[in-house]
DSSP file (Angstrom, degrees, kcal/mol; ACC not computed):
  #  RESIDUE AA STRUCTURE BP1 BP2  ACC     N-H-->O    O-->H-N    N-H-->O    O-->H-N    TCO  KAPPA ALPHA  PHI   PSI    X-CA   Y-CA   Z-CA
    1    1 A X              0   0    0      0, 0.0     0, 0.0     0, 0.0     0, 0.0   0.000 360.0 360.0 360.0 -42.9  -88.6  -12.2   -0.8
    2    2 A X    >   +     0   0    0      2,-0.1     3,-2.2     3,-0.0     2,-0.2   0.379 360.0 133.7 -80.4  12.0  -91.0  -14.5   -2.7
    3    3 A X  T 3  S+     0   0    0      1,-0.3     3,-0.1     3,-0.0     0, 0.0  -0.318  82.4   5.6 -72.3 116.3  -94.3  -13.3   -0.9
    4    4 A X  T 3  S+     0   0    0      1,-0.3     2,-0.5    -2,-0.2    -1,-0.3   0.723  95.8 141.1  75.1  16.5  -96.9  -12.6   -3.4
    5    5 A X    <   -     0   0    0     -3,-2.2     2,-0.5     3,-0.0    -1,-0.3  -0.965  48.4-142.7-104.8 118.4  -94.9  -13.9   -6.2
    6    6 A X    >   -     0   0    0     -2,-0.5     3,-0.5    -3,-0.1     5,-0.2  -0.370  12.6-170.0 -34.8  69.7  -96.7  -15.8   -8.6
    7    7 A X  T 3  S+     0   0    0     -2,-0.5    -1,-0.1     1,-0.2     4,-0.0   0.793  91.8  55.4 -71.2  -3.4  -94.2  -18.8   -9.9
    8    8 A X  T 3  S+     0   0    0      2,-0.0    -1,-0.2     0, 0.0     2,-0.1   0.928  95.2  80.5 -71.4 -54.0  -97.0  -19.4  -12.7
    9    9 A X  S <  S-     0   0    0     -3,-0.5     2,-1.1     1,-0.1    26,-0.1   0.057  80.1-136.8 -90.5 112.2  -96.8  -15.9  -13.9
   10   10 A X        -     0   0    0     -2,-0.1     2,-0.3    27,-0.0    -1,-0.1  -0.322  19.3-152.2 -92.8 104.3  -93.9  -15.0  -16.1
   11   11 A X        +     0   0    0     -2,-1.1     2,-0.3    -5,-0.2    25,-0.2  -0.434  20.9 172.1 -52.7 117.3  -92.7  -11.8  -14.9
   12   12 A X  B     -A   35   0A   0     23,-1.4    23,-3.8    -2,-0.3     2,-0.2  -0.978  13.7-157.8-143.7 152.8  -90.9   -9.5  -17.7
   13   13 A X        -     0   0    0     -2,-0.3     2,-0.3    21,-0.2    21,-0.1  -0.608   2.9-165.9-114.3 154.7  -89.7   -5.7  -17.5
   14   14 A X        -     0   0    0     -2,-0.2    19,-2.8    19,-0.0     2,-0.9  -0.645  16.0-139.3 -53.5 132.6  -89.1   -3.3  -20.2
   15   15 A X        +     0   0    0     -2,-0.3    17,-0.3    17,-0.3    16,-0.1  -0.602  27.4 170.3 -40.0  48.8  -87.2    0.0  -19.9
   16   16 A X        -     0   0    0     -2,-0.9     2,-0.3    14,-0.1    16,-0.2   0.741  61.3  -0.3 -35.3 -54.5  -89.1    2.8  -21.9
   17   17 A X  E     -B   31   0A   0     14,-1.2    14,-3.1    85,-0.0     2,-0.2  -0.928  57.1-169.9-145.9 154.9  -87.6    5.7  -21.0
   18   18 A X  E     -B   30   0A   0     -2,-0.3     2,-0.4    12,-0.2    12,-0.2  -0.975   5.8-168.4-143.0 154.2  -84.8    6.9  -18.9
   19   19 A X  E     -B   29   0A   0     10,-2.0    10,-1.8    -2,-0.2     2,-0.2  -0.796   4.9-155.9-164.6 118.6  -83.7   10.4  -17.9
   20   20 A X  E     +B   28   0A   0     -2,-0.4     8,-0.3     1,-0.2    10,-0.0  -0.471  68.9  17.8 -92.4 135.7  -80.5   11.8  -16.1
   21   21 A X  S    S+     0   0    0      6,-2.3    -1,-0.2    -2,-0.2     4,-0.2   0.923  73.3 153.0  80.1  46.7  -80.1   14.8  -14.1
   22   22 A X        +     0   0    0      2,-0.3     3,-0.1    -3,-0.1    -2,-0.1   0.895  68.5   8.4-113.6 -34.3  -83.5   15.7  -13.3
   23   23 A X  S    S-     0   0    0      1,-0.2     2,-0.2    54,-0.0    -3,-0.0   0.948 135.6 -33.5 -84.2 -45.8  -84.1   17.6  -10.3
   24   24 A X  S    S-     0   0    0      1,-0.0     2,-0.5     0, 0.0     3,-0.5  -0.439  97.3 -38.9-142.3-149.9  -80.4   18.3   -9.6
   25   25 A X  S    S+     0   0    0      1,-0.2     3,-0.1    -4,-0.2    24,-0.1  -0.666 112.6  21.8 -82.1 122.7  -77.2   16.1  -10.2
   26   26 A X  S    S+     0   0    0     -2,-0.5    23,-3.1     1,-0.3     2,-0.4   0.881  98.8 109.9  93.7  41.6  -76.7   12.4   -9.9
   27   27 A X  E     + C   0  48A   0     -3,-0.5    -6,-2.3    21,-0.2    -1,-0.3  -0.782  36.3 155.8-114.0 165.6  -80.3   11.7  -10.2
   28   28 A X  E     -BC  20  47A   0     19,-1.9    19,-4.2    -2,-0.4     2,-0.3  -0.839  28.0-121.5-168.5 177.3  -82.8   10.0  -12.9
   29   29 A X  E     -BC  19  46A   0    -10,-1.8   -10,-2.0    -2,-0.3     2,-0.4  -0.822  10.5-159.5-112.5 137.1  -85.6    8.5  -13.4
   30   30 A X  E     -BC  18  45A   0     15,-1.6    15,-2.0    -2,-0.3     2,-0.4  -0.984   2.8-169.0-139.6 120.3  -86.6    5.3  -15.0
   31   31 A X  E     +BC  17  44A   0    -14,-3.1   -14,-1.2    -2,-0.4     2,-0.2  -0.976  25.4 158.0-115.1 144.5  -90.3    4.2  -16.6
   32   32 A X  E     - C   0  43A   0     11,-0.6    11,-2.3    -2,-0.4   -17,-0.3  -0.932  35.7-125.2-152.2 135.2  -90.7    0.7  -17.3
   33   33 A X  E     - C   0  42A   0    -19,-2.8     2,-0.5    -2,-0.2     9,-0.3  -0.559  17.6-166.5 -96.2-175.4  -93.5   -1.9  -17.7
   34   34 A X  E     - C   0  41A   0      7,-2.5     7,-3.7    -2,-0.2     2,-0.5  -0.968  13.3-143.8-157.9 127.4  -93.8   -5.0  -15.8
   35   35 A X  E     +AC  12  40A   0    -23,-3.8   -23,-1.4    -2,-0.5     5,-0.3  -0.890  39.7 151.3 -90.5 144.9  -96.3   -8.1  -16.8
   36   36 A X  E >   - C   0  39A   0      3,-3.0     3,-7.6    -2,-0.5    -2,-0.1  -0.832  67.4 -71.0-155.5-170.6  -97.7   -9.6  -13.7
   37   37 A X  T 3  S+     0   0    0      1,-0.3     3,-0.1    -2,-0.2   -27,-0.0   0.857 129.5  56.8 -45.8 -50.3 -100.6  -11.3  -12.7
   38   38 A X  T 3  S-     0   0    0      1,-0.1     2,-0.5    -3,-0.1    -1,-0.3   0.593 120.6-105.0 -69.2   6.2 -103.0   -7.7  -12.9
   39   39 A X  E <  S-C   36   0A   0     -3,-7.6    -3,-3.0    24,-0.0     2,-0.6  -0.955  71.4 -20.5 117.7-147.1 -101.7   -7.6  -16.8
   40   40 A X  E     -C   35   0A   0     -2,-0.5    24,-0.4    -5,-0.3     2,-0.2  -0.986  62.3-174.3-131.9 110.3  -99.1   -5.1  -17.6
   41   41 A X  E     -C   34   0A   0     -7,-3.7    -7,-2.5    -2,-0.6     2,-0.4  -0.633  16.5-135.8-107.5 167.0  -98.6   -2.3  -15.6
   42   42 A X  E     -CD  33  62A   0     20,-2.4    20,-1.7    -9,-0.3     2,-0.3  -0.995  23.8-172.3-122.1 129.7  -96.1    1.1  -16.2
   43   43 A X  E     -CD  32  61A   0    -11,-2.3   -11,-0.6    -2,-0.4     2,-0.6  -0.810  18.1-151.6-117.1 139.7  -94.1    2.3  -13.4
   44   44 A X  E     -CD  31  60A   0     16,-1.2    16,-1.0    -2,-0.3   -13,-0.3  -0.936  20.2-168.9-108.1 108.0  -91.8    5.6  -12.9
   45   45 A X  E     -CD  30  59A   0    -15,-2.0   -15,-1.6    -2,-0.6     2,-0.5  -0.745  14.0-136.6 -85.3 142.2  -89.0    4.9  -10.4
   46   46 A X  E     -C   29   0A   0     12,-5.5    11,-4.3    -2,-0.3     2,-0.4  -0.933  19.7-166.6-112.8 126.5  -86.5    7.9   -8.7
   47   47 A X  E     -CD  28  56A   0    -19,-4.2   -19,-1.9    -2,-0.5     2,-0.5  -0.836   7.9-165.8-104.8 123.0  -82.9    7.0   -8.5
   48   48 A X  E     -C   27   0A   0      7,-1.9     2,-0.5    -2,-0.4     7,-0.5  -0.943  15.7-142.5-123.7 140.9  -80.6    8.9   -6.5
   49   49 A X        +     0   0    0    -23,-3.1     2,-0.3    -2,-0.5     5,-0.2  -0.770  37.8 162.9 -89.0 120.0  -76.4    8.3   -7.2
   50   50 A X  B >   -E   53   0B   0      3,-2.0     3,-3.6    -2,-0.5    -2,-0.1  -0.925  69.2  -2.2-131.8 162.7  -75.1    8.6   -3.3
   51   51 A X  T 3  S-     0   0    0      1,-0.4     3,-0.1    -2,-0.3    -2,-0.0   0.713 128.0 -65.2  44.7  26.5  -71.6    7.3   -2.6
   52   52 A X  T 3  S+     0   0    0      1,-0.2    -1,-0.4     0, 0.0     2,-0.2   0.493 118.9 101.2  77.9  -2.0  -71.2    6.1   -6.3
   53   53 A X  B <  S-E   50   0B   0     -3,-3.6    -3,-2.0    -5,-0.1     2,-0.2  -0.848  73.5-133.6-117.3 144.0  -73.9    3.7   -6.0
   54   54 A X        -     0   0    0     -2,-0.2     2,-0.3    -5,-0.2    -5,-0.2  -0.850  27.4-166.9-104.8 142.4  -77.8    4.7   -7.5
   55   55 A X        -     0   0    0     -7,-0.5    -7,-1.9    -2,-0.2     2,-0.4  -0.778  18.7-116.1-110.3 176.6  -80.1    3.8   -4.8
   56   56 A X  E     +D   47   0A   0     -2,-0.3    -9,-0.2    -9,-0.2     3,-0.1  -0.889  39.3 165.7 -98.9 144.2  -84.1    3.5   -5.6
   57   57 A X  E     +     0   0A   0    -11,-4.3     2,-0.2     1,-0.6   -10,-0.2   0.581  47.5  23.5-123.6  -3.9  -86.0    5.8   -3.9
   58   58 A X  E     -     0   0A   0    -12,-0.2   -12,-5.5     2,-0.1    -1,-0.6  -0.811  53.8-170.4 175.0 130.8  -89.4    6.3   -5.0
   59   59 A X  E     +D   45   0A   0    -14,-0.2   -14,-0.2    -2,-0.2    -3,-0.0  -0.570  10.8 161.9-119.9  76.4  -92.0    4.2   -7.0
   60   60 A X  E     -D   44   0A   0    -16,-1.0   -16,-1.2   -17,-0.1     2,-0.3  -0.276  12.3-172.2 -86.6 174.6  -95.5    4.7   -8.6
   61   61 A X  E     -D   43   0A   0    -18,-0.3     2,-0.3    20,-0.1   -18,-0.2  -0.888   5.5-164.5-148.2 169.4  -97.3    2.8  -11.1
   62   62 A X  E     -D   42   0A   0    -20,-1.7   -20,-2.4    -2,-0.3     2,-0.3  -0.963  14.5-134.2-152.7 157.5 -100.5    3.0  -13.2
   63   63 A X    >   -     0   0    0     -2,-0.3     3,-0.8     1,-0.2    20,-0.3  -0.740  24.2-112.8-122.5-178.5 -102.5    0.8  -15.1
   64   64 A X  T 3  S+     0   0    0    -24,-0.4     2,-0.4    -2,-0.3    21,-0.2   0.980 102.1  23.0 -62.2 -79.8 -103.9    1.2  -18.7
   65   65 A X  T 3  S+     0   0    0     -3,-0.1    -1,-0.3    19,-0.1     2,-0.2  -0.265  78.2 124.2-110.1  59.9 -107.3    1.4  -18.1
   66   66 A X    <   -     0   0    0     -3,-0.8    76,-0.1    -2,-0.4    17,-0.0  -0.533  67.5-106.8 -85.3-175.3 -108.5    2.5  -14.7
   67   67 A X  S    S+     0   0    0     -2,-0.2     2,-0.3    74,-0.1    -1,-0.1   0.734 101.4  57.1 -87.2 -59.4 -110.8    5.4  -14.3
   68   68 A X  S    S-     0   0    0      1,-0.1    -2,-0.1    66,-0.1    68,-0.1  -0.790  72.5-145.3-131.8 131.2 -108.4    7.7  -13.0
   69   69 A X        +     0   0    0     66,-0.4    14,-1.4    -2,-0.3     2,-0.3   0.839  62.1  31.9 -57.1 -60.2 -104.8    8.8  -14.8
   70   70 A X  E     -F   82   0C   0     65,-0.5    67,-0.7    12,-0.3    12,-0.3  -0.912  38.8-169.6-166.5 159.9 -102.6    9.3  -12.3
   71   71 A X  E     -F   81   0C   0     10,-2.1    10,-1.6    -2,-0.3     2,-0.2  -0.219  24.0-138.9-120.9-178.0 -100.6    9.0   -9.0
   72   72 A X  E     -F   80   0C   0      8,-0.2     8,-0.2    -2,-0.1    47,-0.1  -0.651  26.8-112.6 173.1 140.3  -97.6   11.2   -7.1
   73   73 A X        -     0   0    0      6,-1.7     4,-0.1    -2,-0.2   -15,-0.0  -0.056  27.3-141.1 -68.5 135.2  -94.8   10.3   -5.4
   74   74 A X  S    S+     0   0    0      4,-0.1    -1,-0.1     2,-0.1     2,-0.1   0.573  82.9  55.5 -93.9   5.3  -95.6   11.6   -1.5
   75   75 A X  S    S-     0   0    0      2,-0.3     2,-0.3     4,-0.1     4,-0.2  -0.298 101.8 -55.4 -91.0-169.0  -91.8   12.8   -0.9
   76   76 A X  S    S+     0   0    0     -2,-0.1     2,-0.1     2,-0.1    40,-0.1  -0.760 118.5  59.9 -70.5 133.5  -89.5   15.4   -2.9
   77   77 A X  S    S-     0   0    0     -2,-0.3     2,-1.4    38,-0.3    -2,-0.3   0.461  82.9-159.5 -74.5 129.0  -89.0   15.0   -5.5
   78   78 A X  E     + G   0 115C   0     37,-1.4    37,-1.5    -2,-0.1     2,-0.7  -0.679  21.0 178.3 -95.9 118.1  -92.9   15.4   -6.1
   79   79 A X  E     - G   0 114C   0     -2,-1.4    -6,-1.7    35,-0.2    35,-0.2  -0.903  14.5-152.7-133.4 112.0  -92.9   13.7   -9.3
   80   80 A X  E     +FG  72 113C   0     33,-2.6    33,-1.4    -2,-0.7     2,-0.2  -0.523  22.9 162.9 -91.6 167.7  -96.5   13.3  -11.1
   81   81 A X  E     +FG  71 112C   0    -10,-1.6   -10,-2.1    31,-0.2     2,-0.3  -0.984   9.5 161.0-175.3 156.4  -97.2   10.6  -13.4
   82   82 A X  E     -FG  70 111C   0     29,-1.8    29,-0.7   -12,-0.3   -12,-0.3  -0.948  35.4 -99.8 179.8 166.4 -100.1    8.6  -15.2
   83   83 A X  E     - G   0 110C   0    -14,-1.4     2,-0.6   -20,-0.3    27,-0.3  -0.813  32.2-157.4 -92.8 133.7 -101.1    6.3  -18.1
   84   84 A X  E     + G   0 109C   0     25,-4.8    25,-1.4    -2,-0.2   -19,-0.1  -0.919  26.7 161.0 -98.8 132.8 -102.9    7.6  -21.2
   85   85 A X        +     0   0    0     -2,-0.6    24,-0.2   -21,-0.2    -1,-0.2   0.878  53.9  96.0-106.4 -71.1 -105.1    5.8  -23.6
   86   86 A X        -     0   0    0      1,-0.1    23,-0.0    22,-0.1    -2,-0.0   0.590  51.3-168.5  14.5 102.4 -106.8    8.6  -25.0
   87   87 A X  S    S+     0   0    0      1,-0.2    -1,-0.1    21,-0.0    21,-0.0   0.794  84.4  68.9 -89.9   5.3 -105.3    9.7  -28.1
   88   88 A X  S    S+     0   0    0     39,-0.0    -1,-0.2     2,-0.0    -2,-0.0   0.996  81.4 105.7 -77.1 -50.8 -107.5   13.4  -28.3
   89   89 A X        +     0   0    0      1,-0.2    37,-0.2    37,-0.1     3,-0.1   0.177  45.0 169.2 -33.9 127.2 -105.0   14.2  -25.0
   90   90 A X        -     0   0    0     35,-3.6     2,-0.3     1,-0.4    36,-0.2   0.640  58.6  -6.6-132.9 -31.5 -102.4   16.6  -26.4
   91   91 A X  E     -I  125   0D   0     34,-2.9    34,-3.0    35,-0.1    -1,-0.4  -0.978  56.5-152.0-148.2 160.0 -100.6   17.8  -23.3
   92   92 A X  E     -I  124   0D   0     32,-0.3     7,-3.6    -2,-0.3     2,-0.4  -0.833   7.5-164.7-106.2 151.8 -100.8   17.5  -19.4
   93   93 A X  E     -IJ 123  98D   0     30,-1.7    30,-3.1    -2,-0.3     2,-0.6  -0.997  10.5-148.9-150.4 140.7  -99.7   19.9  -16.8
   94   94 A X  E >  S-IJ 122  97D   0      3,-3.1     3,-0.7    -2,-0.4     2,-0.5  -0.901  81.3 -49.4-120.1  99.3  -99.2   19.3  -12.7
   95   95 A X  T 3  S-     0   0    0     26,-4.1    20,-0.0    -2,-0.6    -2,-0.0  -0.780 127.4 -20.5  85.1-117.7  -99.9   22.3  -11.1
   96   96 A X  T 3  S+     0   0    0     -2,-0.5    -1,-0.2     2,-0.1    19,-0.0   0.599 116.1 104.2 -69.4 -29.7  -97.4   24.9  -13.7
   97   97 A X  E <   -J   94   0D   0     -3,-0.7    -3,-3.1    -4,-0.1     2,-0.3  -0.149  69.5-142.3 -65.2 136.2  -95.5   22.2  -14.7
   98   98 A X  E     -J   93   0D   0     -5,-0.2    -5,-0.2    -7,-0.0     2,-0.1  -0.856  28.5-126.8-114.3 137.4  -96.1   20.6  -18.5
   99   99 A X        -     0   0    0     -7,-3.6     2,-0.7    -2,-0.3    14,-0.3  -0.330  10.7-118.1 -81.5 165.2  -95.7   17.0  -18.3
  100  100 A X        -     0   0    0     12,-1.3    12,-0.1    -2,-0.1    -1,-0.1  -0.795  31.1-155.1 -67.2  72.7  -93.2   14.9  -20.7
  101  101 A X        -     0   0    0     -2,-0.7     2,-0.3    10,-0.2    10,-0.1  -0.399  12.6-168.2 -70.5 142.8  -95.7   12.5  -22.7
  102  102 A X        -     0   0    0    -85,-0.0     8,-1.5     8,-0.0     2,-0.5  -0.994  20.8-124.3-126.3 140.2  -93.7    9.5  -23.8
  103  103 A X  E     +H  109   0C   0     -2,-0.3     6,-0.2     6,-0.2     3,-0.1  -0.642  29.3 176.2 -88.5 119.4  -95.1    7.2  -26.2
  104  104 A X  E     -     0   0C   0      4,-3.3     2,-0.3    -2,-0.5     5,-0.2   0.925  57.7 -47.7 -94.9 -66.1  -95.2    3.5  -25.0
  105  105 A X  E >  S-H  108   0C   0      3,-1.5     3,-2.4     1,-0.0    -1,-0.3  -0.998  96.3 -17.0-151.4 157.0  -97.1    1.6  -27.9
  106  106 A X  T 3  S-     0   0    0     -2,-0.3    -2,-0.1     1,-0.3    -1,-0.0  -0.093 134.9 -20.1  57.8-142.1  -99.9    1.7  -30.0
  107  107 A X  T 3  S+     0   0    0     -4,-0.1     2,-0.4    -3,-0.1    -1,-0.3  -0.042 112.6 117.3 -94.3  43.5 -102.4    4.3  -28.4
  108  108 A X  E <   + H   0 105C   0     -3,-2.4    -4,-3.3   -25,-0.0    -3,-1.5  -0.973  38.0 164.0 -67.7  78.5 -100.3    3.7  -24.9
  109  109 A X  E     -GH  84 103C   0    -25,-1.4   -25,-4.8    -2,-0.4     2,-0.4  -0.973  18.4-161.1-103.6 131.4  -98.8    6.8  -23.9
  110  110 A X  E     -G   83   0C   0     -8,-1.5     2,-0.2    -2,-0.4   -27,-0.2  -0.917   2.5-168.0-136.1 154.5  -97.1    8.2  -20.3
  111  111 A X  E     -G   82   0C   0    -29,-0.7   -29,-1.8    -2,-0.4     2,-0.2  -0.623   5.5-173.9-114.5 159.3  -96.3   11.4  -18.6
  112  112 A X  E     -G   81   0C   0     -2,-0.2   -12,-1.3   -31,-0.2     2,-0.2  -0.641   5.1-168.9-136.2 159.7  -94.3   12.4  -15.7
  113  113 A X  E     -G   80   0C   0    -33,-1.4   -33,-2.6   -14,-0.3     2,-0.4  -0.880  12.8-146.4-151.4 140.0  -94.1   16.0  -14.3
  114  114 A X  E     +G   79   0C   0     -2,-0.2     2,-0.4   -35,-0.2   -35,-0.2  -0.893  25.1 178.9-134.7 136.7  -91.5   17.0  -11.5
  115  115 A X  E     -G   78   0C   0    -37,-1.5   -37,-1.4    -2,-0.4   -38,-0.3  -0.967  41.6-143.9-144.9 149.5  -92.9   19.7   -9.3
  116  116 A X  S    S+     0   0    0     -2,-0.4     2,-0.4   -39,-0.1   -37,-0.1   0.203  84.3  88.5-107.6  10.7  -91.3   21.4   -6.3
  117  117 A X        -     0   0    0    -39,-0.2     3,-0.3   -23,-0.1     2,-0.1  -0.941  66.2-142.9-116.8 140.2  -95.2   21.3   -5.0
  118  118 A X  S    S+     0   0    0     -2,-0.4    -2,-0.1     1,-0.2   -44,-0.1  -0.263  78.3   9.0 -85.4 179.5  -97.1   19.1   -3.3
  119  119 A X  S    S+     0   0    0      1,-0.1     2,-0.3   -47,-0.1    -1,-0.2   0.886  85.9 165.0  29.2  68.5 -100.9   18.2   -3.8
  120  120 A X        -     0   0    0     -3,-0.3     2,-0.6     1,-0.0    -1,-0.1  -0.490  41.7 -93.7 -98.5 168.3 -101.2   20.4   -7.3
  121  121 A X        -     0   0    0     -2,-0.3   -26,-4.1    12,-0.1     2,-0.3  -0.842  35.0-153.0-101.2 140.1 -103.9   20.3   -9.9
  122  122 A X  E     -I   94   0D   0     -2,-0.6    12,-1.3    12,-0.4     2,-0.3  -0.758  17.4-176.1 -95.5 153.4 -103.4   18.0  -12.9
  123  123 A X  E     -IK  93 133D   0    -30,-3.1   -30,-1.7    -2,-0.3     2,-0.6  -0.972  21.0-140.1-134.0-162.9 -104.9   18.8  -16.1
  124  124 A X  E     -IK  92 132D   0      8,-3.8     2,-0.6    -2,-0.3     8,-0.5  -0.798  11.2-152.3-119.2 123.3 -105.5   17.5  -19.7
  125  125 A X  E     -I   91   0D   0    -34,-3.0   -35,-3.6    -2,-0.6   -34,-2.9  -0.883  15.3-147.3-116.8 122.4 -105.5   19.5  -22.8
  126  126 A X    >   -     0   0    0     -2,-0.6     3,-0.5     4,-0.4   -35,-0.1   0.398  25.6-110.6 -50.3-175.1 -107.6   18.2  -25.6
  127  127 A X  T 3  S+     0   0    0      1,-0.1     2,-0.7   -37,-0.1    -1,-0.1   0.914 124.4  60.6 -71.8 -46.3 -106.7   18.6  -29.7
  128  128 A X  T 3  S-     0   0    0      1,-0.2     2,-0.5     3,-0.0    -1,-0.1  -0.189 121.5-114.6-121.4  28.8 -109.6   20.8  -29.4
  129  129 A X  S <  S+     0   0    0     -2,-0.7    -1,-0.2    -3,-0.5    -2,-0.0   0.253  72.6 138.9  71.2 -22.5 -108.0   23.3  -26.8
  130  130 A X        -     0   0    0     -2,-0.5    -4,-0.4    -5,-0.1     2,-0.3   0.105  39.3-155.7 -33.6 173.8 -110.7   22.0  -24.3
  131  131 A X        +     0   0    0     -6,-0.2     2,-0.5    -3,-0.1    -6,-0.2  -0.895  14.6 179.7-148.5 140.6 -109.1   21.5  -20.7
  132  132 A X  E     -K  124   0D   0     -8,-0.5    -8,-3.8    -2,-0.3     2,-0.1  -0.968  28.7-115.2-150.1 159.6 -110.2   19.4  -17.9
  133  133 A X  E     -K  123   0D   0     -2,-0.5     2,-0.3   -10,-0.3   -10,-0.3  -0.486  29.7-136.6 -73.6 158.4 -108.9   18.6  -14.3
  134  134 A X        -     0   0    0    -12,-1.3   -12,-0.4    -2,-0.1     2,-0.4  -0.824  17.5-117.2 -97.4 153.9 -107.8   15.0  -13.8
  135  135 A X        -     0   0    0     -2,-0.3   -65,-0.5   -68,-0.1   -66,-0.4  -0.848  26.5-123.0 -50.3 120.1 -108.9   12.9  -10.3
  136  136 A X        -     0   0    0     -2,-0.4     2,-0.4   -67,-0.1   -65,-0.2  -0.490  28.3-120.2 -67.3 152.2 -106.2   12.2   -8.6
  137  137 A X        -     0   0    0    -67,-0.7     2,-0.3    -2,-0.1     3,-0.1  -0.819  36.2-167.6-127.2 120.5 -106.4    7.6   -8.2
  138  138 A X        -     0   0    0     -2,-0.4     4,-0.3     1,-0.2     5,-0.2  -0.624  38.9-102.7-109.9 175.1 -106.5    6.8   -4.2
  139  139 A X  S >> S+     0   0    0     -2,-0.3     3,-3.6     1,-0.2     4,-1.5   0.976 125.1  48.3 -63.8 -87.8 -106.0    3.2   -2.5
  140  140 A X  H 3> S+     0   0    0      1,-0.3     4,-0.7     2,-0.2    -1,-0.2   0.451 111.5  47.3 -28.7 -47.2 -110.2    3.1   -2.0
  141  141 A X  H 3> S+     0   0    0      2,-0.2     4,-0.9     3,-0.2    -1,-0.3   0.481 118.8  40.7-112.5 -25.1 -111.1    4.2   -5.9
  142  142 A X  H <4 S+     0   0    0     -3,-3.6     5,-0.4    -4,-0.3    -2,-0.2   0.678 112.1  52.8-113.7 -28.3 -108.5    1.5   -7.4
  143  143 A X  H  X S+     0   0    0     -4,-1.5     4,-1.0     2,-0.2    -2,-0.2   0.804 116.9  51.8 -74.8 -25.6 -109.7   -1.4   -4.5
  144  144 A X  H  X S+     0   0    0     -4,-0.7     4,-3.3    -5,-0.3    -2,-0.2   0.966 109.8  38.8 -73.3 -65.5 -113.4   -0.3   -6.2
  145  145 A X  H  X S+     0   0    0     -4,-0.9     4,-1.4     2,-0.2     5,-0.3   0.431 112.7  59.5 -88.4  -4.4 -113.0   -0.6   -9.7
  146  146 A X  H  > S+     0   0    0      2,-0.1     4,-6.2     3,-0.1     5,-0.2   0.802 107.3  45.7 -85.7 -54.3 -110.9   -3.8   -9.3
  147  147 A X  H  X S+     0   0    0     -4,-1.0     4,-1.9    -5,-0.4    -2,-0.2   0.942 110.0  60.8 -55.7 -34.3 -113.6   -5.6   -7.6
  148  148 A X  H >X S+     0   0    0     -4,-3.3     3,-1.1     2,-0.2     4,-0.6   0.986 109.2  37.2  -9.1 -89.5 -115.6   -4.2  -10.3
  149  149 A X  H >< S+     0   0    0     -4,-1.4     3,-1.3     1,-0.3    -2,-0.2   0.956 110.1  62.4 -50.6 -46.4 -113.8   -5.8  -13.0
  150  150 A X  H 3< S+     0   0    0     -4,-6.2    -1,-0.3    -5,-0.3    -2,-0.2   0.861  98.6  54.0 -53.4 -23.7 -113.5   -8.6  -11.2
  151  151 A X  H <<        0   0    0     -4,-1.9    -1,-0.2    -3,-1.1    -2,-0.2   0.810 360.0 360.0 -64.4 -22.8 -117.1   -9.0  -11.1
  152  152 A X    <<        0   0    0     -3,-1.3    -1,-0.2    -4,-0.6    -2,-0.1   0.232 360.0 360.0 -69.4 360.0 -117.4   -8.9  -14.8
């Protein structure tokens, strides 16, 4: 249970948003952040209510400033999701779907989007009506830019 927990570290959670009911009944969603060792990351979790009890079922996370926005969950519900620090960003869409930006702190904002498709295109809409694709953030692209930083 303690593998690759950090007794130095001091672990803390906040609950940002929560949301009931999303694909169908007895369901939600949870975003939260979590200090650990890499900083403070924001996470989306999927909750399903079976047998009166909510199990977890599905977890992504993102960090503030990588390179790349955003992840999605590889079951159903395919539920996209990402960090933005960008404040010019005025809305996202996965595939048709326009994401929920929730405002975490400062210029910390994240969106979710719930899609009955897999592999869609994300994109960004500027203030300035511009539009641009996002890059999806793989295992190899995140393993890149850590040893990056790390060199730094």
């Amino acid at each position: 249970m303690s593998k690759g927990y950090d007794q130095e570290v001091n672990y803390s959670y906040s609950l940002i948003h929560q949301d009931e009911d999303v694909v169908q009944t007895n369901d939600a969603i949870a975003v939260f952040t979590e200090n650990n060792p890499q900083g403070e990351q924001i996470f989306i979790a999927y909750f399903k209510q079976e047998d009166g009890q909510w199990e977890w079922k599905h977890t992504r996370g993102a960090e503030w400033d990588t390179p790349v926005k955003w992840s999605a969950m590889n079951q159903e519900p395919y539920i996209y999701s990402g960090a933005i620090s960008d404040p010019s960003i005025k809305e996202v869409y996965a595939g048709r779907e326009k994401a929920k930006i929730i405002e975490v702190e400062e210029d910390k904002r994240f969106w979710y989007a719930v899609s009955d498709k897999k592999d869609v295109e994300v994109k960004i809409v500027m203030e300035d009506g511009t539009q641009e694709v996002m890059e999806e953030l793989d295992d190899e692209m995140l393993e890149e830019w850590t040893e990056k930083m790390n060199k730094r």
